[in-house]
PDB file as gemmi writes it, atoms N, CA and C in Angstrom:
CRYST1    1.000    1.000    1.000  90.00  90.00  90.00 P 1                      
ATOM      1  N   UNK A   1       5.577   5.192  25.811  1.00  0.00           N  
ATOM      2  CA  UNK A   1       4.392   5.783  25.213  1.00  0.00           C  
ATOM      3  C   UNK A   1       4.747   7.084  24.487  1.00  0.00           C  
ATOM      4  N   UNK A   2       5.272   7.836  25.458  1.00  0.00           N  
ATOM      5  CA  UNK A   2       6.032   9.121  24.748  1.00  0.00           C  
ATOM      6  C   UNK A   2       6.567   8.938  23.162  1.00  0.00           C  
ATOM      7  N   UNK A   3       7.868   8.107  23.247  1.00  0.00           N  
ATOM      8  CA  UNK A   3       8.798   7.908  22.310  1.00  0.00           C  
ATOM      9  C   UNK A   3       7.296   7.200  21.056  1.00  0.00           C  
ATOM     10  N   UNK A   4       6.695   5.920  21.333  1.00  0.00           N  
ATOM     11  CA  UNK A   4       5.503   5.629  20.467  1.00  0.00           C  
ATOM     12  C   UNK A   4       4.680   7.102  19.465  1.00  0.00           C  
ATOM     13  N   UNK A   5       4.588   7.801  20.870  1.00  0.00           N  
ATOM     14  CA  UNK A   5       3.542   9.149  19.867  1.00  0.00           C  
ATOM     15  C   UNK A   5       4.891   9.944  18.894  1.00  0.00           C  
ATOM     16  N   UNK A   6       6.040  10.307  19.572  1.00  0.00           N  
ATOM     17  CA  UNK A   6       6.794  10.696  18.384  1.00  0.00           C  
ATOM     18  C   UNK A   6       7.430  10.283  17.369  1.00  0.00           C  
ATOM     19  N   UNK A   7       7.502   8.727  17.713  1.00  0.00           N  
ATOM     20  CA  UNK A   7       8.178   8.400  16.582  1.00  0.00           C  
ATOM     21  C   UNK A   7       6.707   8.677  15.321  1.00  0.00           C  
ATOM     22  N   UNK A   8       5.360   8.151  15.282  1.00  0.00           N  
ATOM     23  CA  UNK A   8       4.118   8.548  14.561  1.00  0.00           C  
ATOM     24  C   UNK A   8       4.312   9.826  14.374  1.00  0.00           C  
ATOM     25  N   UNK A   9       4.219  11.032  15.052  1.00  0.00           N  
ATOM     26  CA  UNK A   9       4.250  12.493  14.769  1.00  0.00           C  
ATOM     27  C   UNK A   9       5.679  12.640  13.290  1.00  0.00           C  
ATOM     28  N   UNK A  10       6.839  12.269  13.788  1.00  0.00           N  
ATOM     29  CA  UNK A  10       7.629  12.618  13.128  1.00  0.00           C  
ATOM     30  C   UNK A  10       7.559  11.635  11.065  1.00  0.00           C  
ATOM     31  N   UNK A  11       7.251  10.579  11.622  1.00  0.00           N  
ATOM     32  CA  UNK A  11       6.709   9.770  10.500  1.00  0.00           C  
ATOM     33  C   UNK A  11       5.554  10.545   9.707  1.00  0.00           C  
ATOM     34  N   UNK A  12       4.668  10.706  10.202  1.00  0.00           N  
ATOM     35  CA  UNK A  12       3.330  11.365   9.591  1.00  0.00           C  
ATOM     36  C   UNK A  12       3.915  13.130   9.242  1.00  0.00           C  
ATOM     37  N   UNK A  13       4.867  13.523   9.558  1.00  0.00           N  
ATOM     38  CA  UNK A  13       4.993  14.492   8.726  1.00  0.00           C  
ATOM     39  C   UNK A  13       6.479  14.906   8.284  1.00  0.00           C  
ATOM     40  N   UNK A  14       6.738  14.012   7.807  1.00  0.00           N  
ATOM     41  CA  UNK A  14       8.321  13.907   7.446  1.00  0.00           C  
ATOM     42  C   UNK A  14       8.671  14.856   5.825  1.00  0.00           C  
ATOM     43  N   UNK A  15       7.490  14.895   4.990  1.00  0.00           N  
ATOM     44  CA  UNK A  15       7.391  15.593   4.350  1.00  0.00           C  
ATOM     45  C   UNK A  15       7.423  17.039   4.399  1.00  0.00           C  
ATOM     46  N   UNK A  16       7.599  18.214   3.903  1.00  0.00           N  
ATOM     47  CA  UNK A  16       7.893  19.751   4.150  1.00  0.00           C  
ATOM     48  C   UNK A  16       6.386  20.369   3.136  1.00  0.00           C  
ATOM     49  N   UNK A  17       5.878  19.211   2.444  1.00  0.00           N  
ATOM     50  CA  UNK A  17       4.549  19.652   1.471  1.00  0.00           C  
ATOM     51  C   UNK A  17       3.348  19.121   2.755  1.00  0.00           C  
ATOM     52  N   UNK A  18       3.732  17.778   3.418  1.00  0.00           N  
ATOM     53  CA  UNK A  18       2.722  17.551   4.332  1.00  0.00           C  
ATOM     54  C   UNK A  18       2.418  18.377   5.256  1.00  0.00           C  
ATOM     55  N   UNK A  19       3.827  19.022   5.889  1.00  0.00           N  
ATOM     56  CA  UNK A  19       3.996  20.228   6.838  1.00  0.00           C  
ATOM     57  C   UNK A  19       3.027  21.202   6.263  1.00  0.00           C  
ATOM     58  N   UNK A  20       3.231  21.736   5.334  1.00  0.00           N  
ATOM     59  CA  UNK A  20       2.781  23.236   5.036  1.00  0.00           C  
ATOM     60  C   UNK A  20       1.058  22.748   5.036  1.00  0.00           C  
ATOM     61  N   UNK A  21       0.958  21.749   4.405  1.00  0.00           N  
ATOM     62  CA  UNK A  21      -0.459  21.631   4.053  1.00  0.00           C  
ATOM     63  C   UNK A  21      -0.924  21.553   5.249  1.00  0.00           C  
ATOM     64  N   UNK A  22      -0.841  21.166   6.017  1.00  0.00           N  
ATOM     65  CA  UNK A  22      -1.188  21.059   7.621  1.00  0.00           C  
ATOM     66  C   UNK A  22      -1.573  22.196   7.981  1.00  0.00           C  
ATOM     67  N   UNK A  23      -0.103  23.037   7.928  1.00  0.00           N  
ATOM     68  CA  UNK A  23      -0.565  24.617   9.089  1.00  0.00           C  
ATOM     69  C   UNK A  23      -1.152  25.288   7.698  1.00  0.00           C  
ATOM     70  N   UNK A  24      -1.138  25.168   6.792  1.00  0.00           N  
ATOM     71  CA  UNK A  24      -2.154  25.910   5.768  1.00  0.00           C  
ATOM     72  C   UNK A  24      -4.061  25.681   6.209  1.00  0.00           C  
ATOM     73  N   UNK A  25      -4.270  24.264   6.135  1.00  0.00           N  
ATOM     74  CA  UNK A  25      -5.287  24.055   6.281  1.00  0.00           C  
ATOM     75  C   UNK A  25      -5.717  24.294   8.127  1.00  0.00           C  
ATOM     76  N   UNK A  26      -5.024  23.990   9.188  1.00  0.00           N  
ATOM     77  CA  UNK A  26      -5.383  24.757  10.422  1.00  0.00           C  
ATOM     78  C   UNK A  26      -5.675  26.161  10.837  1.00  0.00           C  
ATOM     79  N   UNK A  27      -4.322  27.286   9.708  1.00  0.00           N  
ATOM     80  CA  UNK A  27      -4.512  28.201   9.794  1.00  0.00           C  
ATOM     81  C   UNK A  27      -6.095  28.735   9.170  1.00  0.00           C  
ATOM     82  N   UNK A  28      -6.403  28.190   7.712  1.00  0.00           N  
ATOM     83  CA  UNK A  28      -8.015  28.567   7.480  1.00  0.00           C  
ATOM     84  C   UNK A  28      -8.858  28.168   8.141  1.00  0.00           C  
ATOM     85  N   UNK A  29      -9.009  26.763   9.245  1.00  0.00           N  
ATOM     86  CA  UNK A  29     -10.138  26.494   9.973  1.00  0.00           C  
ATOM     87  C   UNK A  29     -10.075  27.668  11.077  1.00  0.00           C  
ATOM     88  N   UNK A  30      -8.999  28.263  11.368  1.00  0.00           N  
ATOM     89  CA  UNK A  30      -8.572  29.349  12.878  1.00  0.00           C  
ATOM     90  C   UNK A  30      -9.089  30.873  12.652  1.00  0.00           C  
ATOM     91  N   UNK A  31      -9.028  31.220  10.858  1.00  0.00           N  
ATOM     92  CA  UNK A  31      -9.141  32.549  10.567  1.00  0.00           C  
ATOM     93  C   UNK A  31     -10.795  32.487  10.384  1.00  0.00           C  
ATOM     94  N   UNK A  32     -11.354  31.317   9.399  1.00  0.00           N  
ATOM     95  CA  UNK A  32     -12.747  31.032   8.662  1.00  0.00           C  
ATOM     96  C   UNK A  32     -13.316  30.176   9.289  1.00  0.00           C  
ATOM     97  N   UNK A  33     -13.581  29.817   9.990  1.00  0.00           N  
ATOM     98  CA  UNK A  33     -14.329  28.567  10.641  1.00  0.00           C  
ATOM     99  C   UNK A  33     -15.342  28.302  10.117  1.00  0.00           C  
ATOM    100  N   UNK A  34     -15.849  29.530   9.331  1.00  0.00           N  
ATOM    101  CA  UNK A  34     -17.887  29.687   8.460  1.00  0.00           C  
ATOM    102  C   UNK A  34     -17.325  28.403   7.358  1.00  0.00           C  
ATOM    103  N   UNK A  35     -16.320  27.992   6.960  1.00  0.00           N  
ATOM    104  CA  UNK A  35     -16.530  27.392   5.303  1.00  0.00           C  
ATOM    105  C   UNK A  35     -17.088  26.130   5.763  1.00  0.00           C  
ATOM    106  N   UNK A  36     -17.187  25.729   6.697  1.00  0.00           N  
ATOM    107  CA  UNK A  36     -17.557  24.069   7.005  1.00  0.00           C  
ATOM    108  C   UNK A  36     -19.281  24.436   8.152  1.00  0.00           C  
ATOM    109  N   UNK A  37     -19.253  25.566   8.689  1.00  0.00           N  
ATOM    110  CA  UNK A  37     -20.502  25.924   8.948  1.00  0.00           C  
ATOM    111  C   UNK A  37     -21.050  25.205  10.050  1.00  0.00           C  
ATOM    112  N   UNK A  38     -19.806  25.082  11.259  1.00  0.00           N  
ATOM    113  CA  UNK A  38     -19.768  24.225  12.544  1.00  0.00           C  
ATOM    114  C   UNK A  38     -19.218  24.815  13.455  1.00  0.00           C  
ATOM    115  N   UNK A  39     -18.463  23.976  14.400  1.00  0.00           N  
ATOM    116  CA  UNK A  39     -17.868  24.885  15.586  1.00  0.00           C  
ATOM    117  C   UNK A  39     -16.116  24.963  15.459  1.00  0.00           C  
ATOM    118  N   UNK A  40     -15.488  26.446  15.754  1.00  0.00           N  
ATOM    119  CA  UNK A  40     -14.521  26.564  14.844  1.00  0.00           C  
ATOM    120  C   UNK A  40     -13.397  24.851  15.509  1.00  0.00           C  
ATOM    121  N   UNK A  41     -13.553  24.493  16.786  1.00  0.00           N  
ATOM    122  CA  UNK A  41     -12.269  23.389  17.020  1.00  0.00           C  
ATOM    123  C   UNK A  41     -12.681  21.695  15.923  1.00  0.00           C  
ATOM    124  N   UNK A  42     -13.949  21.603  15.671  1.00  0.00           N  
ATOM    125  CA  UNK A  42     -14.373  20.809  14.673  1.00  0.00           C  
ATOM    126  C   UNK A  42     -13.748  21.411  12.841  1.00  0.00           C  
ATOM    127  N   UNK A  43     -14.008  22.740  12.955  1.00  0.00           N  
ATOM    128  CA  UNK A  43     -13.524  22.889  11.515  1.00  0.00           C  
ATOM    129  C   UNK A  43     -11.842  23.273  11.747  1.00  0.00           C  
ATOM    130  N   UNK A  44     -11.106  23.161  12.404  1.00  0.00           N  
ATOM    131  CA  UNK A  44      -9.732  23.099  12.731  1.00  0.00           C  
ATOM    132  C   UNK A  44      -8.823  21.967  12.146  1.00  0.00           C  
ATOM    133  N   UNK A  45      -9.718  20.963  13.303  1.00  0.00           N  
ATOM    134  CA  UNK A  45      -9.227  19.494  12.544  1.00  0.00           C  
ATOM    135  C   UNK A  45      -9.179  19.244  11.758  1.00  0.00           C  
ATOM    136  N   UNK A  46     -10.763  19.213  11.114  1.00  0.00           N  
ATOM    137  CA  UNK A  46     -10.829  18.619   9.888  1.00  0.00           C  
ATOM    138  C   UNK A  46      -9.904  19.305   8.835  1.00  0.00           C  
ATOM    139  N   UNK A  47     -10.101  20.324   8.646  1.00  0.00           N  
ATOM    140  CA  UNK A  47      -9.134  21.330   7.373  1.00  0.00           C  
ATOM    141  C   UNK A  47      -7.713  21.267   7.826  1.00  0.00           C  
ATOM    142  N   UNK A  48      -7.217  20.624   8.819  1.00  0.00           N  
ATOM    143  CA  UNK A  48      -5.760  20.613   9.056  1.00  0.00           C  
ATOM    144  C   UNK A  48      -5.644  19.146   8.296  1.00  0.00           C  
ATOM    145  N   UNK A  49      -6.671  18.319   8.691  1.00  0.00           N  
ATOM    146  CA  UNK A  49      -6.776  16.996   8.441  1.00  0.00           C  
ATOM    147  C   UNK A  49      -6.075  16.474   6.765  1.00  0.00           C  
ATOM    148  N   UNK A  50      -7.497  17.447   6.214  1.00  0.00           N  
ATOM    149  CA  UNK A  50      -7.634  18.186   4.984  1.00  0.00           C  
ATOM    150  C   UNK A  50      -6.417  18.264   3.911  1.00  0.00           C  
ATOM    151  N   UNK A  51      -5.831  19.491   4.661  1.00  0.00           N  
ATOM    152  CA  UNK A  51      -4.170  19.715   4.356  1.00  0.00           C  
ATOM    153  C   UNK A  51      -3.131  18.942   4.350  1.00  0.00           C  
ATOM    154  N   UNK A  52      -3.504  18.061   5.467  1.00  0.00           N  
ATOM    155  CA  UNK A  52      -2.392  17.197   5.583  1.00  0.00           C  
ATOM    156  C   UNK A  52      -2.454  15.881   4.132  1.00  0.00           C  
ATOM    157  N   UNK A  53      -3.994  15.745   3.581  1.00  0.00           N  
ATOM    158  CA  UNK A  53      -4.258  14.690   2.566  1.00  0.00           C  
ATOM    159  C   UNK A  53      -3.335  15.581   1.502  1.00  0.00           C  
ATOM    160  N   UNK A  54      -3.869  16.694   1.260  1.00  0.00           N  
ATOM    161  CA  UNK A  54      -3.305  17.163  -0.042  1.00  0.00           C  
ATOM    162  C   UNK A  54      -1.511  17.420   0.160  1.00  0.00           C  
ATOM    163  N   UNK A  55      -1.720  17.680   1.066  1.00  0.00           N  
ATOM    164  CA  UNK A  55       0.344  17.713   1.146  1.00  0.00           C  
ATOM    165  C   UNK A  55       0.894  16.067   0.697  1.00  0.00           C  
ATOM    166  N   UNK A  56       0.251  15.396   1.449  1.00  0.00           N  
ATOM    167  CA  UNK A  56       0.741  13.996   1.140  1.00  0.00           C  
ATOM    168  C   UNK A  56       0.708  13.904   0.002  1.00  0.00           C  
ATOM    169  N   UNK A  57      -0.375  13.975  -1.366  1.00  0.00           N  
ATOM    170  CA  UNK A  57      -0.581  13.810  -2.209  1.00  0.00           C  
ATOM    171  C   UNK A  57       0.438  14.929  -3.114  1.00  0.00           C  
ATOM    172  N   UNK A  58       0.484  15.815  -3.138  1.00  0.00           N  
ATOM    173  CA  UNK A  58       1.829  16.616  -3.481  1.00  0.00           C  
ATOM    174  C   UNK A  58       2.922  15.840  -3.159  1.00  0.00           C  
ATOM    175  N   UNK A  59       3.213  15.954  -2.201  1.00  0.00           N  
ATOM    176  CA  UNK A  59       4.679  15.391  -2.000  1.00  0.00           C  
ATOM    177  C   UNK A  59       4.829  14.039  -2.803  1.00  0.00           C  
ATOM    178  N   UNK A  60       4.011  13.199  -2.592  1.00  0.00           N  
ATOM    179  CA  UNK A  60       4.158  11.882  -3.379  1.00  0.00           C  
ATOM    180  C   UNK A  60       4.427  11.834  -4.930  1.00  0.00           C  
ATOM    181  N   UNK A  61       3.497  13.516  -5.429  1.00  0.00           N  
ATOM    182  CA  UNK A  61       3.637  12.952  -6.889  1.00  0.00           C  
ATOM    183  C   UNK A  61       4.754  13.919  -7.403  1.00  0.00           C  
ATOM    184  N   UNK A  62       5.413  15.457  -6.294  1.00  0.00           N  
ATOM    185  CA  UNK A  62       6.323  15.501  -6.330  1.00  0.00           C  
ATOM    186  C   UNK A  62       7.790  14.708  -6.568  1.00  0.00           C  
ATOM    187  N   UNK A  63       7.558  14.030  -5.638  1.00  0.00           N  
ATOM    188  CA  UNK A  63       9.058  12.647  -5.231  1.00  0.00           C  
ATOM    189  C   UNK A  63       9.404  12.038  -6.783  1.00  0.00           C  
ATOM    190  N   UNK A  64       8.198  11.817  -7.675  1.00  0.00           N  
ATOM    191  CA  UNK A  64       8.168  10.996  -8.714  1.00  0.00           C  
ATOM    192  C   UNK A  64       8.134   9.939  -8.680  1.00  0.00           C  
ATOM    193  N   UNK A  65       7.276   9.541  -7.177  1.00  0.00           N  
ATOM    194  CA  UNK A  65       6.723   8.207  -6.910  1.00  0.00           C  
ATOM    195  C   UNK A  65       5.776   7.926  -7.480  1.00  0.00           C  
ATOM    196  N   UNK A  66       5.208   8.461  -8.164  1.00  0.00           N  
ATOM    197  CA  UNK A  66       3.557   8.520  -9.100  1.00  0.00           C  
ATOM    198  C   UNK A  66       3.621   7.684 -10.004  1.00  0.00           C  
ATOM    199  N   UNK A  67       2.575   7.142 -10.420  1.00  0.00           N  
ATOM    200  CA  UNK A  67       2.335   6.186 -11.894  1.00  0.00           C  
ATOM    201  C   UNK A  67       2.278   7.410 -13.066  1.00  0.00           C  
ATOM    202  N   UNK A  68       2.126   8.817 -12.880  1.00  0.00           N  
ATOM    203  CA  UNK A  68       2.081   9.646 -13.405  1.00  0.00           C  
ATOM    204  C   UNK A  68       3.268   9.875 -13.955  1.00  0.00           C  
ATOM    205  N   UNK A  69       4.728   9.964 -13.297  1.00  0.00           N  
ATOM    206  CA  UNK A  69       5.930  10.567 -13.876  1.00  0.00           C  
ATOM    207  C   UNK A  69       7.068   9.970 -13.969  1.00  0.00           C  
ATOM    208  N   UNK A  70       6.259   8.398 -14.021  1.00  0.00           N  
ATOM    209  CA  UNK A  70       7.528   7.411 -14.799  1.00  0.00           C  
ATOM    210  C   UNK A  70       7.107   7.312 -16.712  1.00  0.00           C  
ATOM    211  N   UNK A  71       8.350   7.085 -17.457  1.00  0.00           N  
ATOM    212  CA  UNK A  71       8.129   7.616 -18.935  1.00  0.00           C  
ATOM    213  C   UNK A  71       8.747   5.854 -19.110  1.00  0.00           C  
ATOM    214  N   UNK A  72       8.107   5.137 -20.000  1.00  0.00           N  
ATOM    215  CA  UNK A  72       8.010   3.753 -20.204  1.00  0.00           C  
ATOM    216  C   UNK A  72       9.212   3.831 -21.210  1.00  0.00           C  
ATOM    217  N   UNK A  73      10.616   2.546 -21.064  1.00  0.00           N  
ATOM    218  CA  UNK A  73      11.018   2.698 -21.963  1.00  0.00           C  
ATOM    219  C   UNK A  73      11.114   1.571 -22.751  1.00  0.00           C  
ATOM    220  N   UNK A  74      10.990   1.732 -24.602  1.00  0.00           N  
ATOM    221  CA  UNK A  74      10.603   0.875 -25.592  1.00  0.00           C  
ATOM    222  C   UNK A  74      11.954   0.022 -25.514  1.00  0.00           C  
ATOM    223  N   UNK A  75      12.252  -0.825 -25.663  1.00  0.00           N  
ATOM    224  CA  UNK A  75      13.112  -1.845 -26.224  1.00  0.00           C  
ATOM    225  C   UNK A  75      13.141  -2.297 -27.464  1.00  0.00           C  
ATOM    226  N   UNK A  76      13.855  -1.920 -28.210  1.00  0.00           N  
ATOM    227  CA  UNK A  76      13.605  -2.624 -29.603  1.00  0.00           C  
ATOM    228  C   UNK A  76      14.720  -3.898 -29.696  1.00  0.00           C  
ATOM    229  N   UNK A  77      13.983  -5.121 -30.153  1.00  0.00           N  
ATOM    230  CA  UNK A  77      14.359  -6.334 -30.571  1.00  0.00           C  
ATOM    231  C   UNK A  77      14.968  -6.258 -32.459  1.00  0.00           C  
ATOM    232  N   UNK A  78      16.335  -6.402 -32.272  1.00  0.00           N  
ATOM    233  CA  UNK A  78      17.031  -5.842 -33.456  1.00  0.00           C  
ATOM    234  C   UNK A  78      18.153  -7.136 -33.752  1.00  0.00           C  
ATOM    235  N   UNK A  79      17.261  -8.447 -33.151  1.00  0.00           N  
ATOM    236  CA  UNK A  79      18.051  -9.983 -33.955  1.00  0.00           C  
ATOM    237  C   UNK A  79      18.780 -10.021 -33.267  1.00  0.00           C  
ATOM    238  N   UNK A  80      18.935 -11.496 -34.092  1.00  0.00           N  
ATOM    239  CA  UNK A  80      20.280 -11.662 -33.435  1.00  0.00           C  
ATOM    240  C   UNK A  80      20.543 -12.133 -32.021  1.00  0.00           C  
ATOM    241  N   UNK A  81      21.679 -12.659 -31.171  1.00  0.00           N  
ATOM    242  CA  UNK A  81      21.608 -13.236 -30.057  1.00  0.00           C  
ATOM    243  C   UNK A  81      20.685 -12.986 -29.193  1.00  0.00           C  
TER     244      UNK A  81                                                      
END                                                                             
C-alpha cells in the first residue's frame, strides 16, 4: 500500500513546474484563505490543487509536447522518381 501511494506521489509530481505550482498555490491558500471565501483547509487544497493544474500545463507546453510548438514541415515534390 505504502510503495502504491508513492509510486502515485512521485508520478504526479515528477515535474519541477508541477512542484512549484503546488507549493505556490498551497502557500496562497495558507497566507489568503479570503480569495475563495471558505474555510482556510478547504481553500488549501483546492489552490494547491489549482497549482498543481497550471504547473502541469506549463510543464507540458514547456517539454514541447504541445500542438502549439511543433513547426510543420513542407515537402516539396520536385519529379522525378
Amino acid at each position: 500500500m505504502l510503495r502504491n501511494l508513492l509510486i502515485l506521489l512521485l508520478t504526479l509530481f515528477q515535474d519541477k513546474y508541477v512542484r512549484t505550482g503546488t507549493l505556490v498555490g498551497i502557500i496562497i491558500g495558507i497566507w489568503n484563505p479570503e480569495i475563495l471565501q471558505g474555510e482556510q483547509g478547504k481553500s488549501v487544497i483546492i489552490l494547491g490543487f489549482v497549482g498543481w493544474g497550471i504547473g502541469a500545463f506549463l510543464g507540458y507546453y514547456r517539454n514541447g509536447n504541445s500542438q502549439f510548438t511543433k513547426k510543420r514541415k513542407f515537402k516539396v515534390f520536385q519529379g522525378g522518381k
